[in-house]
N, CA, C and O atoms as a GROMACS GRO file, in nm:
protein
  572
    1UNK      N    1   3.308  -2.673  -1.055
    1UNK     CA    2   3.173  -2.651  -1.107
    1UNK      C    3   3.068  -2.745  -1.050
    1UNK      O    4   2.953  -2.712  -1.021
    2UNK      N    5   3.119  -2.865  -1.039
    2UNK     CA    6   2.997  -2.983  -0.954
    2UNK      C    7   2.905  -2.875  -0.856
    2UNK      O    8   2.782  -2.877  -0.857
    3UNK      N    9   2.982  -2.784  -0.777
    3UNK     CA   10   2.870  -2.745  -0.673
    3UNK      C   11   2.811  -2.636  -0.680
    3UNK      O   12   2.752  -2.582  -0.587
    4UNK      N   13   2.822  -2.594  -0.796
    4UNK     CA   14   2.777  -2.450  -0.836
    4UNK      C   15   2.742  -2.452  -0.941
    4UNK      O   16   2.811  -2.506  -1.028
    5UNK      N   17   2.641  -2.402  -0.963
    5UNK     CA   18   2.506  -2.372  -1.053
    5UNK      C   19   2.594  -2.271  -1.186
    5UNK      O   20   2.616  -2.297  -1.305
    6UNK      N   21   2.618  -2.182  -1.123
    6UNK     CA   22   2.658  -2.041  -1.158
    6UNK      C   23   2.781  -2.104  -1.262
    6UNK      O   24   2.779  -2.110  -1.384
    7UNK      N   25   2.901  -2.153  -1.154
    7UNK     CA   26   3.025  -2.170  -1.241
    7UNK      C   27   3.008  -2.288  -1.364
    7UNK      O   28   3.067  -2.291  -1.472
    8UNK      N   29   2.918  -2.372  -1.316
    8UNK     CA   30   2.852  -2.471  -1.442
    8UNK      C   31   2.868  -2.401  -1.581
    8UNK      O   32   2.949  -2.420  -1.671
    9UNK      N   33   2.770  -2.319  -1.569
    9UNK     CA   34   2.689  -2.245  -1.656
    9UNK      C   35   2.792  -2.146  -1.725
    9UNK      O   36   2.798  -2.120  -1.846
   10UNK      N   37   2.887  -2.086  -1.605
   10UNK     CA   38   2.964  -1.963  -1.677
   10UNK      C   39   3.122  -2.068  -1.780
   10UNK      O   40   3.191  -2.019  -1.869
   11UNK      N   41   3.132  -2.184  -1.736
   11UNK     CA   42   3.215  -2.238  -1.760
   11UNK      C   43   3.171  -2.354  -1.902
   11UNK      O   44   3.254  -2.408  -1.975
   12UNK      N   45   3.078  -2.365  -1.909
   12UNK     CA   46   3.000  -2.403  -2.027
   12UNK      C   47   2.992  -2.310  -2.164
   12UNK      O   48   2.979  -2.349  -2.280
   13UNK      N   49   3.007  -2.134  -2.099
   13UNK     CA   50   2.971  -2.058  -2.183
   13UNK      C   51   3.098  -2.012  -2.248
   13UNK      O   52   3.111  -1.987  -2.367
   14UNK      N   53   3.202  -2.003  -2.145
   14UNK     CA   54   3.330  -2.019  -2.200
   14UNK      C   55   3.358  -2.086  -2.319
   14UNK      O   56   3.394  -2.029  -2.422
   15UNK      N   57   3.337  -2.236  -2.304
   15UNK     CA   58   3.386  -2.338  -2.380
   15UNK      C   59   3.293  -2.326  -2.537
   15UNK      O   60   3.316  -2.372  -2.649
   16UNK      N   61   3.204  -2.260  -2.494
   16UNK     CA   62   3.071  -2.292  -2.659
   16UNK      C   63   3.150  -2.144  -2.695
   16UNK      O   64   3.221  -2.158  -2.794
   17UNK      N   65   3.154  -2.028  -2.646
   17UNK     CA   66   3.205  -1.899  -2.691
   17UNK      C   67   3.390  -1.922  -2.782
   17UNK      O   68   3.438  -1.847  -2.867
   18UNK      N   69   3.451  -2.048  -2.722
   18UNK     CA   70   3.594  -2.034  -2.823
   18UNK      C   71   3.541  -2.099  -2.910
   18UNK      O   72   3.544  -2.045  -3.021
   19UNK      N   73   3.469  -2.241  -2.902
   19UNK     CA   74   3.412  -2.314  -2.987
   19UNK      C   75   3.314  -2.283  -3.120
   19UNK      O   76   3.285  -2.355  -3.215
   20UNK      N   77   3.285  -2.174  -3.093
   20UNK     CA   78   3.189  -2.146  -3.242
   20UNK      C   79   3.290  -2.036  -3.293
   20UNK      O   80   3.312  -2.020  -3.413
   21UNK      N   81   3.352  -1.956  -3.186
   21UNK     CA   82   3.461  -1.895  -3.321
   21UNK      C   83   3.632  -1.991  -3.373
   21UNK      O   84   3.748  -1.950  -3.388
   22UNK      N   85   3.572  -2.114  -3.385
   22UNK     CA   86   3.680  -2.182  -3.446
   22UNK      C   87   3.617  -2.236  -3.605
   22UNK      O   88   3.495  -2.228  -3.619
   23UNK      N   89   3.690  -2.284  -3.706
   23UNK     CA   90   3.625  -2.298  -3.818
   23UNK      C   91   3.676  -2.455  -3.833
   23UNK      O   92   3.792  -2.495  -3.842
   24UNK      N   93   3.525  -2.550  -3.831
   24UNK     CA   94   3.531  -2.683  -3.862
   24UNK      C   95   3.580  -2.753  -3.746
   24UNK      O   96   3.659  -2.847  -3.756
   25UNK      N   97   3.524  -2.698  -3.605
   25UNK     CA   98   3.540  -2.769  -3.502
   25UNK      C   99   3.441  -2.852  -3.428
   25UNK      O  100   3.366  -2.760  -3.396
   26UNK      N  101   3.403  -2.926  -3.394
   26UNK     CA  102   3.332  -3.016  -3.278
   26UNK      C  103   3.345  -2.996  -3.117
   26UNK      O  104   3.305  -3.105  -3.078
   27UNK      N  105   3.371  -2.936  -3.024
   27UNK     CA  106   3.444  -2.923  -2.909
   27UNK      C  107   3.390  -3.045  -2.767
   27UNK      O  108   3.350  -2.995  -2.662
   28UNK      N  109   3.395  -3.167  -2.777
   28UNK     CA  110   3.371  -3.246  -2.682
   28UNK      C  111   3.480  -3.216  -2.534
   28UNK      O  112   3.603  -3.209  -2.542
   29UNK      N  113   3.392  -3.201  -2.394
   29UNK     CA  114   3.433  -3.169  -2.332
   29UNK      C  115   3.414  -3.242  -2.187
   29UNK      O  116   3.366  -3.355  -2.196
   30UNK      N  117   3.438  -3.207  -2.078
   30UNK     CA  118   3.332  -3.314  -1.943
   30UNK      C  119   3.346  -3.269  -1.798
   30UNK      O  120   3.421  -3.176  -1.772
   31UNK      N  121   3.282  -3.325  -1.712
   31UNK     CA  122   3.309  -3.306  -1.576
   31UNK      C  123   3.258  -3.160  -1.544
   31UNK      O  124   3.327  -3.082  -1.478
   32UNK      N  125   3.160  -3.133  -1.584
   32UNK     CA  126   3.094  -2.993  -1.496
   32UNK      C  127   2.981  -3.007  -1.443
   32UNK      O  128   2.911  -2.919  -1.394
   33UNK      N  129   2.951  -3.168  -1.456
   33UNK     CA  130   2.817  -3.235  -1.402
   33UNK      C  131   2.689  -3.140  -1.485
   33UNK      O  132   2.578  -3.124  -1.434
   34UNK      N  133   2.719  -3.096  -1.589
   34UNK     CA  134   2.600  -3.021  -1.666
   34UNK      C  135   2.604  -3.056  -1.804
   34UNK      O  136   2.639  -2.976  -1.890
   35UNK      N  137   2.557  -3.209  -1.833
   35UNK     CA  138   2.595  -3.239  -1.941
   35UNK      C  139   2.520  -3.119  -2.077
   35UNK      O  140   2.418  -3.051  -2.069
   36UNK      N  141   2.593  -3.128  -2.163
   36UNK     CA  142   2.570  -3.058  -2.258
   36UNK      C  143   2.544  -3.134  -2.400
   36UNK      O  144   2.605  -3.241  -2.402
   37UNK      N  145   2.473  -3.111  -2.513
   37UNK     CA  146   2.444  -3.178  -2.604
   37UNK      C  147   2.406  -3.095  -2.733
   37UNK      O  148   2.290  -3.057  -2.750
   38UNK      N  149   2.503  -3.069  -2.821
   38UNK     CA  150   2.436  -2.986  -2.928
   38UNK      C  151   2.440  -2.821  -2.923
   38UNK      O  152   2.386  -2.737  -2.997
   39UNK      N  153   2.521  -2.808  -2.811
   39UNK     CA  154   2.554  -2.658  -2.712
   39UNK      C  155   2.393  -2.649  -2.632
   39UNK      O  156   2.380  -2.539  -2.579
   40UNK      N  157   2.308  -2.712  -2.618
   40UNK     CA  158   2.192  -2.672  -2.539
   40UNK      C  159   2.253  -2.781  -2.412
   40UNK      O  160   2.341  -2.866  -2.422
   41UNK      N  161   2.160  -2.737  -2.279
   41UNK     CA  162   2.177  -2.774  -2.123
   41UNK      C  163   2.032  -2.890  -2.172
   41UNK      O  164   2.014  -2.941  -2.283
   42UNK      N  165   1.961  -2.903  -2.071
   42UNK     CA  166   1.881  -3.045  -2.046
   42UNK      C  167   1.772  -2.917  -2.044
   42UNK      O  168   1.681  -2.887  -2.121
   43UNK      N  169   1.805  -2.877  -1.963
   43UNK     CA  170   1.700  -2.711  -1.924
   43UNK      C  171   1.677  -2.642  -2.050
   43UNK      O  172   1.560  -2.626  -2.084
   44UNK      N  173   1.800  -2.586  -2.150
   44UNK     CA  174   1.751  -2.494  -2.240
   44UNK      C  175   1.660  -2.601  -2.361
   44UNK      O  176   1.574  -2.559  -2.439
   45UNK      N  177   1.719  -2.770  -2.347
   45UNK     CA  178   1.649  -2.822  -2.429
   45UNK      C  179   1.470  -2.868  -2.362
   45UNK      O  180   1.392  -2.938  -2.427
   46UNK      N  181   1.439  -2.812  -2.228
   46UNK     CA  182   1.253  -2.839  -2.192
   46UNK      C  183   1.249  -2.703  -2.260
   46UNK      O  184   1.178  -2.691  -2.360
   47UNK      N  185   1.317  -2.602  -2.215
   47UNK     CA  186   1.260  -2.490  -2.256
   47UNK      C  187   1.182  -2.485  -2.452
   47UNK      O  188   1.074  -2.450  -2.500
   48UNK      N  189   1.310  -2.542  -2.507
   48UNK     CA  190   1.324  -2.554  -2.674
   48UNK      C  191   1.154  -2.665  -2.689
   48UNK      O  192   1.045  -2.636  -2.740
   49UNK      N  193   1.179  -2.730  -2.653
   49UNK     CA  194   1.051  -2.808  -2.650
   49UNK      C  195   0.882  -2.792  -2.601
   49UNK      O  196   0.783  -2.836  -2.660
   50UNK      N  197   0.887  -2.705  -2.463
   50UNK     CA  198   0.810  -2.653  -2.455
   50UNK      C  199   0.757  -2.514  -2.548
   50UNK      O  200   0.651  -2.457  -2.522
   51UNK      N  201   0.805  -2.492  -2.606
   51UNK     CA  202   0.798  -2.354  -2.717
   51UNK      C  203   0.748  -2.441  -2.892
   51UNK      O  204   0.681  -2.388  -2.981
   52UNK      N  205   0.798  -2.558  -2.892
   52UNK     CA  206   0.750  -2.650  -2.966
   52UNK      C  207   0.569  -2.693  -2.969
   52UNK      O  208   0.493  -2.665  -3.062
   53UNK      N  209   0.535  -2.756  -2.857
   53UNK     CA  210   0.419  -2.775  -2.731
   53UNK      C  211   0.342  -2.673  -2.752
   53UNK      O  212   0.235  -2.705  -2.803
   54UNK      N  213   0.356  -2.567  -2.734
   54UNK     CA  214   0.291  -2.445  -2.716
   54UNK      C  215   0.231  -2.378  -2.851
   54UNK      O  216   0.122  -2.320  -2.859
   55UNK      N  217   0.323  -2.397  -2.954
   55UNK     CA  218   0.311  -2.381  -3.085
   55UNK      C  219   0.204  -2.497  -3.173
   55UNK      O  220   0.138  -2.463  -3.270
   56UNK      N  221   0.205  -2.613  -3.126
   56UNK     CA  222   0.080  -2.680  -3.165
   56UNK      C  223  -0.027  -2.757  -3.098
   56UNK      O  224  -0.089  -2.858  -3.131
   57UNK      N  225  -0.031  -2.660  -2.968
   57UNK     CA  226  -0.126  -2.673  -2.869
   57UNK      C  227  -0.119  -2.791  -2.811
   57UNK      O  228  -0.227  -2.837  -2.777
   58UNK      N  229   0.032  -2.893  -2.775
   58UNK     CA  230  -0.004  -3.002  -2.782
   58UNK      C  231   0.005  -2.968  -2.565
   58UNK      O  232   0.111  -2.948  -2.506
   59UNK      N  233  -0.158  -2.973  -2.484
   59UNK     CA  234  -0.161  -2.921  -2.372
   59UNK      C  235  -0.111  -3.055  -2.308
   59UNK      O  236  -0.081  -3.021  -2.194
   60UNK      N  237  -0.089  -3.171  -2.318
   60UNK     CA  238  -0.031  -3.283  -2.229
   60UNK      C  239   0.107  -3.233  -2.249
   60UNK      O  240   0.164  -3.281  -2.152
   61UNK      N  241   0.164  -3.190  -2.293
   61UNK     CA  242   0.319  -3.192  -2.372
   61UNK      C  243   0.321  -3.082  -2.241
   61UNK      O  244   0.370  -3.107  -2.130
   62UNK      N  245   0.273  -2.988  -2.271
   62UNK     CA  246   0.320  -2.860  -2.239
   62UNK      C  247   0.291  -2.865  -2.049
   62UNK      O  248   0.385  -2.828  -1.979
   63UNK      N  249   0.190  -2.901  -1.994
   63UNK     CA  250   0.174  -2.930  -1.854
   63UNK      C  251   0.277  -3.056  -1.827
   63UNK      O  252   0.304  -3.061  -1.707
   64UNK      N  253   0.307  -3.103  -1.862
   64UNK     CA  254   0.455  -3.202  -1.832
   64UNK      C  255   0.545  -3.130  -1.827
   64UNK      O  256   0.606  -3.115  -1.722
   65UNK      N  257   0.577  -3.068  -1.937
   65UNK     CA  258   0.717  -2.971  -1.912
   65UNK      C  259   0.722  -2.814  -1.855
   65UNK      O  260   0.823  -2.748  -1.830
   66UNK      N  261   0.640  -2.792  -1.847
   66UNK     CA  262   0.616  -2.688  -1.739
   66UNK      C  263   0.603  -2.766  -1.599
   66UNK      O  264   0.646  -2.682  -1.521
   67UNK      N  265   0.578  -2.847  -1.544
   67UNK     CA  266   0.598  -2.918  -1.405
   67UNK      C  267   0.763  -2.948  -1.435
   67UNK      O  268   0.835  -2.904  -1.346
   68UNK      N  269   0.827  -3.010  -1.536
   68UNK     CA  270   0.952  -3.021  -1.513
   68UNK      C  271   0.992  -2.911  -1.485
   68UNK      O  272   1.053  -2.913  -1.378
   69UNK      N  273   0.988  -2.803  -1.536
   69UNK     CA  274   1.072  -2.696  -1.507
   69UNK      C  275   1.060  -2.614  -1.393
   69UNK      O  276   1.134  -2.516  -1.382
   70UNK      N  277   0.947  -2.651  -1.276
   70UNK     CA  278   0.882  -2.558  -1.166
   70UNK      C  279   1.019  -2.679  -1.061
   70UNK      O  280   1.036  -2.664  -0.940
   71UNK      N  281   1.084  -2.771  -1.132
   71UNK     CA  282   1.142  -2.814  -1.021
   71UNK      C  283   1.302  -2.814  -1.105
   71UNK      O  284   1.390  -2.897  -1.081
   72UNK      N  285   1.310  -2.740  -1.170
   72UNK     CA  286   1.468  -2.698  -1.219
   72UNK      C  287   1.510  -2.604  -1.236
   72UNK      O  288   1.627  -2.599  -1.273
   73UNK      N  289   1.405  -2.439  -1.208
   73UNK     CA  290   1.433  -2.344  -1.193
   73UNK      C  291   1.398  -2.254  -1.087
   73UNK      O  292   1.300  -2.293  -1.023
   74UNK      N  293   1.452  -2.134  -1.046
   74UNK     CA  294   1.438  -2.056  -0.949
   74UNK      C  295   1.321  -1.921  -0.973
   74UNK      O  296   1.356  -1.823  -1.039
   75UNK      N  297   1.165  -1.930  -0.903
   75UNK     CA  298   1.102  -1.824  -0.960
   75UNK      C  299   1.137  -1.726  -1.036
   75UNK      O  300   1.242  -1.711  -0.973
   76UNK      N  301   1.142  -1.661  -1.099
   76UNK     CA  302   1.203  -1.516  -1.176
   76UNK      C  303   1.285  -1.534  -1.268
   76UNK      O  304   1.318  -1.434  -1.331
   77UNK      N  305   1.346  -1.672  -1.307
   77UNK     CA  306   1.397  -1.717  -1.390
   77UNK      C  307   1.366  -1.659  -1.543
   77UNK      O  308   1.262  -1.688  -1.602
   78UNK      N  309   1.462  -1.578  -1.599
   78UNK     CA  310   1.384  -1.611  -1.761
   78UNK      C  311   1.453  -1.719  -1.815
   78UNK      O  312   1.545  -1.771  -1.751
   79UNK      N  313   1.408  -1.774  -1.968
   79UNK     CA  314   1.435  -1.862  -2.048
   79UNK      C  315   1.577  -1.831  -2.117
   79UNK      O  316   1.601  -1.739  -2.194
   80UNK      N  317   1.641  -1.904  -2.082
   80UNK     CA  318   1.777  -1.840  -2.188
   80UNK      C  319   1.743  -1.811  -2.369
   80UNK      O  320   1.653  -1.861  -2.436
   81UNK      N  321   1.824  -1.738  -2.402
   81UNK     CA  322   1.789  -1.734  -2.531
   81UNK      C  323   1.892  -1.795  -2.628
   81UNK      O  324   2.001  -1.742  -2.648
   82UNK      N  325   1.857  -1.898  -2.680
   82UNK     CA  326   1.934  -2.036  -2.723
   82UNK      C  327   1.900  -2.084  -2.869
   82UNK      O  328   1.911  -2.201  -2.906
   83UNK      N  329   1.834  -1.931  -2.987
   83UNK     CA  330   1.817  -1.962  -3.105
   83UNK      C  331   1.928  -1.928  -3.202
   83UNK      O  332   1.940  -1.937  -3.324
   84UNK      N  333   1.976  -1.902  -3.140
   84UNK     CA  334   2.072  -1.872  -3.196
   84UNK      C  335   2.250  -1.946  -3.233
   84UNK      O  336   2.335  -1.944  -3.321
   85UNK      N  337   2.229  -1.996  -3.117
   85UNK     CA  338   2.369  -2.135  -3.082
   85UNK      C  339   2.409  -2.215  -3.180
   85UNK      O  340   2.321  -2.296  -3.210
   86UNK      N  341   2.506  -2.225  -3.241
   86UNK     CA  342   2.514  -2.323  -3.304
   86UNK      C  343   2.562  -2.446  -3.262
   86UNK      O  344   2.585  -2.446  -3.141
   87UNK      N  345   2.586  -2.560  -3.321
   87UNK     CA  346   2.525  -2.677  -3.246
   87UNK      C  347   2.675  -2.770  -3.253
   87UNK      O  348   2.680  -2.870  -3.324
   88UNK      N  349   2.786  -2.729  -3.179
   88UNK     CA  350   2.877  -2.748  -3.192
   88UNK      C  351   3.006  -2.782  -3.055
   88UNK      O  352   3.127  -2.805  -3.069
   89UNK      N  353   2.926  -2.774  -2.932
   89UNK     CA  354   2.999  -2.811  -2.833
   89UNK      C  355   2.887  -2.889  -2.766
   89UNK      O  356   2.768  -2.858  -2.774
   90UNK      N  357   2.937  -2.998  -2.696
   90UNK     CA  358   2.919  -3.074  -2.628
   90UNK      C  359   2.967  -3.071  -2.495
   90UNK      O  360   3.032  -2.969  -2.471
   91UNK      N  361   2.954  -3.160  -2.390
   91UNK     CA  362   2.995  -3.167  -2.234
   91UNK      C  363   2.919  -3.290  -2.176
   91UNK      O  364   2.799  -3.289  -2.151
   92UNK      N  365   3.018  -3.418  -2.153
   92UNK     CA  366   3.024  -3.570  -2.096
   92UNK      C  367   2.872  -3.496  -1.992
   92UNK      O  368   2.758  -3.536  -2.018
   93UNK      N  369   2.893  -3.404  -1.895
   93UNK     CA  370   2.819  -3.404  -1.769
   93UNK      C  371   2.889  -3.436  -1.641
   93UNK      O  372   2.911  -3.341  -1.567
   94UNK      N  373   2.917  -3.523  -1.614
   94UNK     CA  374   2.962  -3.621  -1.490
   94UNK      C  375   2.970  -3.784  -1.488
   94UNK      O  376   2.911  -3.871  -1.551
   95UNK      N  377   3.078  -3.785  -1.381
   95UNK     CA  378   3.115  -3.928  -1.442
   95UNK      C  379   3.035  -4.028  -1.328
   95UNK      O  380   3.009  -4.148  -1.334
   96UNK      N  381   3.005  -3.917  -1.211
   96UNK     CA  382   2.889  -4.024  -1.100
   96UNK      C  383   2.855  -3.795  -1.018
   96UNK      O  384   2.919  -3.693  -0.992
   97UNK      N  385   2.718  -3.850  -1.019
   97UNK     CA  386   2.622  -3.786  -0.972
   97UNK      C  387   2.614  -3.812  -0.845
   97UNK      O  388   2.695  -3.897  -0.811
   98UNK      N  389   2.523  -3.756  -0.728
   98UNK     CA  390   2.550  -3.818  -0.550
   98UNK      C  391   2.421  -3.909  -0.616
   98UNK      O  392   2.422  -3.984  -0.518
   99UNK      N  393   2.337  -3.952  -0.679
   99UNK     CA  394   2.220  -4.077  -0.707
   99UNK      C  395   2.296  -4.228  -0.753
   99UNK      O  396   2.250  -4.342  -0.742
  100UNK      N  397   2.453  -4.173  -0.817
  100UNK     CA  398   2.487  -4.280  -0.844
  100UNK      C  399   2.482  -4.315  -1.014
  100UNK      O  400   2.523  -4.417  -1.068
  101UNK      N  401   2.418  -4.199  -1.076
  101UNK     CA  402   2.410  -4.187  -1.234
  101UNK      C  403   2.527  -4.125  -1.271
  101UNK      O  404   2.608  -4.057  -1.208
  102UNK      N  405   2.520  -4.167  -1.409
  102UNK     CA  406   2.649  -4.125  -1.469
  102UNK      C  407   2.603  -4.058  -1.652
  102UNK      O  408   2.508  -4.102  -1.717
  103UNK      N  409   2.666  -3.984  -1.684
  103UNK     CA  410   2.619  -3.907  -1.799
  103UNK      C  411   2.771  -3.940  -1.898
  103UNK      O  412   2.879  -3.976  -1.850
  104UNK      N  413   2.747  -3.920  -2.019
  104UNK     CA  414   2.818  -3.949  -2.110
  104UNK      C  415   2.781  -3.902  -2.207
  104UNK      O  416   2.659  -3.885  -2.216
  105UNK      N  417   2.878  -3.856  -2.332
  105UNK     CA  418   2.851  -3.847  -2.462
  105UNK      C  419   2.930  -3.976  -2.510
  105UNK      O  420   3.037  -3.998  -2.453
  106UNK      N  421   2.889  -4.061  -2.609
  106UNK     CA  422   2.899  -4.170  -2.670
  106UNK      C  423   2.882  -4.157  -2.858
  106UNK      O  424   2.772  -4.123  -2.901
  107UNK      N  425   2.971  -4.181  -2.936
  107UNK     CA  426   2.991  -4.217  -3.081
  107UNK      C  427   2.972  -4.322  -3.106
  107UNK      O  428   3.053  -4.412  -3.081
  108UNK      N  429   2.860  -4.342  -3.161
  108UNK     CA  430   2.884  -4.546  -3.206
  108UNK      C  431   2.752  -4.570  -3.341
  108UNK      O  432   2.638  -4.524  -3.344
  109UNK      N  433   2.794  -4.623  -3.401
  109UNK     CA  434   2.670  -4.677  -3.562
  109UNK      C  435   2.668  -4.543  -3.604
  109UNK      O  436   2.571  -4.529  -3.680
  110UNK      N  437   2.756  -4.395  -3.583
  110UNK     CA  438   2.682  -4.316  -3.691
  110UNK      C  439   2.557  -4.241  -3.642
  110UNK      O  440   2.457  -4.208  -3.706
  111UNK      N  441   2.587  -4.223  -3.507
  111UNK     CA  442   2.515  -4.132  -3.415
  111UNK      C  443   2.626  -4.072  -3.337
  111UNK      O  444   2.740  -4.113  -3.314
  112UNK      N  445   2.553  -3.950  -3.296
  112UNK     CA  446   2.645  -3.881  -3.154
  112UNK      C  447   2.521  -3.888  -3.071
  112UNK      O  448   2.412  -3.870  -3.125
  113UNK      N  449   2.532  -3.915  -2.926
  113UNK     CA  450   2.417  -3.915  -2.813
  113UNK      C  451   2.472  -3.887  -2.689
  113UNK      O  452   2.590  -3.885  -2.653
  114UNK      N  453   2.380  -3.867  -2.635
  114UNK     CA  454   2.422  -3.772  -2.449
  114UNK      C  455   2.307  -3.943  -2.420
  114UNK      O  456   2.223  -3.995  -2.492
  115UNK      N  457   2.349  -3.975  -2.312
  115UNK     CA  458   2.369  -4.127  -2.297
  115UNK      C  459   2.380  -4.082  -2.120
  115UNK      O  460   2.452  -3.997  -2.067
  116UNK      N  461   2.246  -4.207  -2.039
  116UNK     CA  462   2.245  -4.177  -1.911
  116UNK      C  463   2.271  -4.310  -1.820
  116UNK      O  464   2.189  -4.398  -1.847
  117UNK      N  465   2.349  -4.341  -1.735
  117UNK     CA  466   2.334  -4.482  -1.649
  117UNK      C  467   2.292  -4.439  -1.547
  117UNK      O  468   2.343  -4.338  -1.500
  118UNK      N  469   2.175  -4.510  -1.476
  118UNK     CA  470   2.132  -4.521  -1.345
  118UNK      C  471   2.042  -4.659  -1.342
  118UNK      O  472   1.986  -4.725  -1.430
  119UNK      N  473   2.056  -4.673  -1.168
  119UNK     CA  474   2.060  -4.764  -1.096
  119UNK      C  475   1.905  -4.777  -1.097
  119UNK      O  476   1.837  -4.675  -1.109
  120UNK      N  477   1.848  -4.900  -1.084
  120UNK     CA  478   1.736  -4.983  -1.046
  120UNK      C  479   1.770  -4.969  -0.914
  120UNK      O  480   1.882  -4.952  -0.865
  121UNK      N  481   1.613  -4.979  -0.833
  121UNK     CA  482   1.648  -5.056  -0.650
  121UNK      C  483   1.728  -5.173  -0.647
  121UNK      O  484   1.797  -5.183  -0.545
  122UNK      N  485   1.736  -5.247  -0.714
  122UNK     CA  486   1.848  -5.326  -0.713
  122UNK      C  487   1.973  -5.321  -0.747
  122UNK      O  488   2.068  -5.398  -0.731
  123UNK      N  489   1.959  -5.228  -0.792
  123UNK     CA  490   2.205  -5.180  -0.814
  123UNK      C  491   2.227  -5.187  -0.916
  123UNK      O  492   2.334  -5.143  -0.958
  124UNK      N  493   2.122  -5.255  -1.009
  124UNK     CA  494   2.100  -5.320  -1.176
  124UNK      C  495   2.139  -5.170  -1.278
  124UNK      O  496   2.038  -5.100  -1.287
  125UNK      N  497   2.242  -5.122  -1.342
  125UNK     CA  498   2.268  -5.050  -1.430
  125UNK      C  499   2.151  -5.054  -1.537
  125UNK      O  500   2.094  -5.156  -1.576
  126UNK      N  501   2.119  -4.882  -1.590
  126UNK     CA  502   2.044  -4.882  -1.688
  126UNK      C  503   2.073  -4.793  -1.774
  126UNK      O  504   2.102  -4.682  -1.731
  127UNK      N  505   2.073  -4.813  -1.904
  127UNK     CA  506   2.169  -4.704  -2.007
  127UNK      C  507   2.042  -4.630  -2.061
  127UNK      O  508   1.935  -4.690  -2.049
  128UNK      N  509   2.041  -4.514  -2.115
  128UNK     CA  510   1.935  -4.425  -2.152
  128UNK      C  511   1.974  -4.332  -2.265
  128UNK      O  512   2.053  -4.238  -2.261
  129UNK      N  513   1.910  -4.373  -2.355
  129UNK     CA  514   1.949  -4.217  -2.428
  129UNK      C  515   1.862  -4.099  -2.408
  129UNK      O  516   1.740  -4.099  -2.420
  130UNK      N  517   1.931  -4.004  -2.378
  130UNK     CA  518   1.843  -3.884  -2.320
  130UNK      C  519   1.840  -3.793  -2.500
  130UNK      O  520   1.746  -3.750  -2.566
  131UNK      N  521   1.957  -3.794  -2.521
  131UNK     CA  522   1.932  -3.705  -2.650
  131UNK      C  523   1.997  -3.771  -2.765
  131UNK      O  524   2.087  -3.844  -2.725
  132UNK      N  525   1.977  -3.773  -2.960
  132UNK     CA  526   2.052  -3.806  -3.032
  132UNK      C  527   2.030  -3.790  -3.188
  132UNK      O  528   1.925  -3.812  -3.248
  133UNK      N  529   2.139  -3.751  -3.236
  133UNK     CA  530   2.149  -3.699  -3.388
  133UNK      C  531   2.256  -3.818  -3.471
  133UNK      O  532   2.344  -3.888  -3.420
  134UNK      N  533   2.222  -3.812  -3.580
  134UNK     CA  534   2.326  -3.932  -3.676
  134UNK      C  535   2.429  -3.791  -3.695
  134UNK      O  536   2.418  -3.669  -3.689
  135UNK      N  537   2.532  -3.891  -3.721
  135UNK     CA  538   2.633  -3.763  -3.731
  135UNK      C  539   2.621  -3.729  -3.886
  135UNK      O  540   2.660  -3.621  -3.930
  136UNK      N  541   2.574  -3.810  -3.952
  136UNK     CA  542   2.528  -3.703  -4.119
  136UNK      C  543   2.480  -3.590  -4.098
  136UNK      O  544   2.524  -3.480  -4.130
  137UNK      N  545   2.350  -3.628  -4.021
  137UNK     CA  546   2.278  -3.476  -4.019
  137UNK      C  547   2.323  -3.416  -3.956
  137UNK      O  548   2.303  -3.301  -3.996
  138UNK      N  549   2.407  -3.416  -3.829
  138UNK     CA  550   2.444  -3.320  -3.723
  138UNK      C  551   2.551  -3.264  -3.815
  138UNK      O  552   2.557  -3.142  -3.820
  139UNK      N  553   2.631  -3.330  -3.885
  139UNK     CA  554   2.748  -3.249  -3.966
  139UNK      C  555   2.721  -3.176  -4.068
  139UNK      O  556   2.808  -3.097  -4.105
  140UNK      N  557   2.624  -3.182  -4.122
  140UNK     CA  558   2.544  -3.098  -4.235
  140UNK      C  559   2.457  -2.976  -4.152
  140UNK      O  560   2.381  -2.909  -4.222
  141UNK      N  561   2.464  -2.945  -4.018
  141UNK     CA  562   2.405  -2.864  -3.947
  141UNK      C  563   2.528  -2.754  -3.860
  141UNK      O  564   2.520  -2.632  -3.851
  142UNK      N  565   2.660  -2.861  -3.796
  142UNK     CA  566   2.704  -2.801  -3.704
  142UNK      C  567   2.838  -2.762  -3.806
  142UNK      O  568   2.910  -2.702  -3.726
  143UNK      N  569   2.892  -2.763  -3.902
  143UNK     CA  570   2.999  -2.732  -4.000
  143UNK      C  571   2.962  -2.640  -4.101
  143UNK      O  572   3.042  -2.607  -4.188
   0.00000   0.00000   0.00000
């Protein structure tokens, strides 16, 4: 899946499709370099956000993430439709990217988070949280 877009995606859909018909599961998973968080992609979550943006006119919000997305999708693209998902599989991402970043899902204090390392010009490691829920609320949502 690293080099393909397609098998990413079809192999992601696999894993969320056994995963929501199981009862009282979590499905943490990794290595398709497409980290996953909450069953949404990085993509379906600008999309989720920009629809947010748009809804209370917030126009800095929304011209930011519309430029993100003119460089993560292919013209003709539609928006996946992702209201429906429940919020119950996950996916690490990759364990090194060709930049040298690394993606992770991480448990720690009573959070679950999709968690990013990359490099400074100097080689200097930098940890990031890209996304994150306490696991109270996420378990009162995804169970």
């Amino acid at each position: 899946p690293a080099f393909n877009d397609q098998l990413k995606s079809a192999h992601n859909k696999m894993m969320y499709d056994w995963s929501v018909k199981q009862r009282n599961v979590i499905l943490i998973t990794g290595h398709t370099h497409q980290p996953v968080f909450a069953s949404l992609t990085y993509l379906e979550r600008i999309y989720r956000k920009l629809g947010v943006a748009q809804k209370t006119a917030n126009r800095a919000e929304i011209d930011k993430l519309e430029e993100e997305l003119k460089t993560r999708i292919r013209k003709g693209d539609m928006p996946p439709d992702f209201t429906t998902y429940k919020p119950n599989y996950f996916n690490t991402g990759c364990c090194c990217f060709d930049d040298g970043d690394i993606t992770g899902i991480e448990i720690a204090n009573g959070n679950i988070r999709l968690i990013k390392w990359e490099y400074n010009k100097e080689g200097i490691p930098k940890r990031i949280v890209l996304e994150e829920i306490s696991l109270e609320t996420f378990l009162t949502v995804a169970l």
